[in-house]
N, C-alpha and C positions, 0 to 999 in steps of 0.2 A: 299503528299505521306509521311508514315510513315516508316522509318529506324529502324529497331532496331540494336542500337548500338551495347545491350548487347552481343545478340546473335554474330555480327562481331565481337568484342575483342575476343570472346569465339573462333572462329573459327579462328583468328590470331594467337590467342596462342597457337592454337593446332598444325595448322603450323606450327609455332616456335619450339615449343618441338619437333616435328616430323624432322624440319629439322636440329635440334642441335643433336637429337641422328644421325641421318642419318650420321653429321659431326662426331660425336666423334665415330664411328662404323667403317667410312674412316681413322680418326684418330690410332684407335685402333689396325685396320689393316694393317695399314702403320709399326705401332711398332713392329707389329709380324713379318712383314715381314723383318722388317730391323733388328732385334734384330737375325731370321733366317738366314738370308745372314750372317751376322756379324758371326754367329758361325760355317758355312760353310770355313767361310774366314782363323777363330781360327782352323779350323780343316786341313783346308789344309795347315796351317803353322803349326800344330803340326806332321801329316805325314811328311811330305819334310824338319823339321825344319830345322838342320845340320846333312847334311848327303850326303855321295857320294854314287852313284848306280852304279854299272857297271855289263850287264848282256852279253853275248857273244849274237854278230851279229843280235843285235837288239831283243833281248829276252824280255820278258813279264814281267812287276812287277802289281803285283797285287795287292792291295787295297781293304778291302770288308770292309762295315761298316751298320750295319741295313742291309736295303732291298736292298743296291747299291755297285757295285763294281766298282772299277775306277780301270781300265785297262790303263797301260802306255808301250809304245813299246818301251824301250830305246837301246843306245849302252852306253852313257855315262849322267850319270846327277848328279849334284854338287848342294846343297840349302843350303843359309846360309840365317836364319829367315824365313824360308819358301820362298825367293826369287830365283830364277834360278840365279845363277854366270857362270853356263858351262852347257849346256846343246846338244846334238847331237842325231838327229832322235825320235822324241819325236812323239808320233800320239794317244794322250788322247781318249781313251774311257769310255763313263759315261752308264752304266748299272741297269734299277731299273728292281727290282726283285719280285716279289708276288708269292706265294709258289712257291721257284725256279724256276720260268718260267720267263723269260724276257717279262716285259712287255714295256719299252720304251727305246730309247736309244739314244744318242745326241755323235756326233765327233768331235774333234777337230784334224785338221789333215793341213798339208800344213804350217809348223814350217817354220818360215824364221827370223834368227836373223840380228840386226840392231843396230849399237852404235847411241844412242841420243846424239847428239852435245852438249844440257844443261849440261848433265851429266856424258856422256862418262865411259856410263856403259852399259851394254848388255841386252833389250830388247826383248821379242819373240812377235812375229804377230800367230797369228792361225786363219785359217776360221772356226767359228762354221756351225755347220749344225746339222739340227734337222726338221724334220717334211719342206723337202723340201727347210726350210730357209736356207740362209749360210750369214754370218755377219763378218766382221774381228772385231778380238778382242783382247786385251792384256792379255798374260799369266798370268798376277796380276788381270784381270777380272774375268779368268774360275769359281772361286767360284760364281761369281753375275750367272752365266748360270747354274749351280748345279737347280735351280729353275725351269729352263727348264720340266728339269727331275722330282724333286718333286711335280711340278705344275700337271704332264701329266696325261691325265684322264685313268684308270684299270679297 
C-alpha cells in the first residue's frame, strides 16, 4: 500500500495553520475583551472617582454614557478612587439603549455591607440579575458585568 506522504504534510499543515489562527482569533478576542472590561473598570472609577453623592430619600443619579445609562438609587454615597468608603441604599441599574428605546437591562440590587477581617475596610455584596440569572457579586466586580449589557443581543 502506497502513502502519500506529501499530500499528509500538506494536509498537517493546513491544520496547523487553521488551528494557530483559530488560537490567535481566541487570543485576539480575549485582548478585546479584556482591554474592554479594563476601560469599563477606568470609567467607572472616573464617574465615582472622589466624590460624595447625596440625593434626598433615596433619589436617582443618573449616569448616561453612549447607548447606556447607569441608574443609582442613592441616599448617601462617598468614592474615593472610584471605591465605595460609605455607601447607603444603593440599587444599580444598567440600561442599553438603541434609538432611545431600552433594549436590555441588568440589576444590581440587595446592597449588604460587610467589614473584611484581612482588611477592615468596607465591602458591598450585590445580587446581579439579568436574563433570570442572579449571582452575588462584589461592588469592585459590577464593571466585569457592564458586559452583561454590552454582550446582549438588539
Amino acid at each position: 500500500m502506497n502513502l502519500d506522504f506529501t499530500t499528509i504534510e500538506k494536509q498537517a499543515k493546513l491544520l496547523k495553520e487553521e488551528q494557530e489562527k483559530l488560537e490567535q482569533q481566541d487570543h485576539d478576542f480575549q485582548l478585546a475583551l479584556d482591554k474592554h472590561r479594563e476601560s469599563l473598570k477606568n470609567l467607572f472609577k472616573e464617574l465615582f472617582h472622589d466624590r460624595e453623592i447625596k440625593t434626598e430619600n433615596g433619589g436617582q443619579f443618573c449616569v448616561v454614557f453612549g447607548d447606556f445609562k447607569i441608574s443609582l438609587l442613592i441616599e448617601t454615597a462617598k468614592f474615593e478612587n472610584g471605591v465605595p468608603v460609605k455607601l447607603n441604599s444603593v440599587n444599580p441599574i444598567i440600561v442599553k439603549f438603541k434609538k432611545d428605546k431600552p433594549v436590555a437591562k441588568a440589576q444590581f440590587s440587595d446592597a449588604t455591607q460587610y467589614l473584611d477581617s484581612g482588611f477592615e475596610t468596607p465591602h458591598y455584596q450585590y445580587y446581579y440579575k439579568h436574563a433570570d440569572k442572579k449571582q452575588l457579586v462584589q461592588f469592585s466586580e459590577l464593571p466585569v458585568f457592564f458586559q452583561a449589557i454590552l454582550d446582549a443581543e438588539v
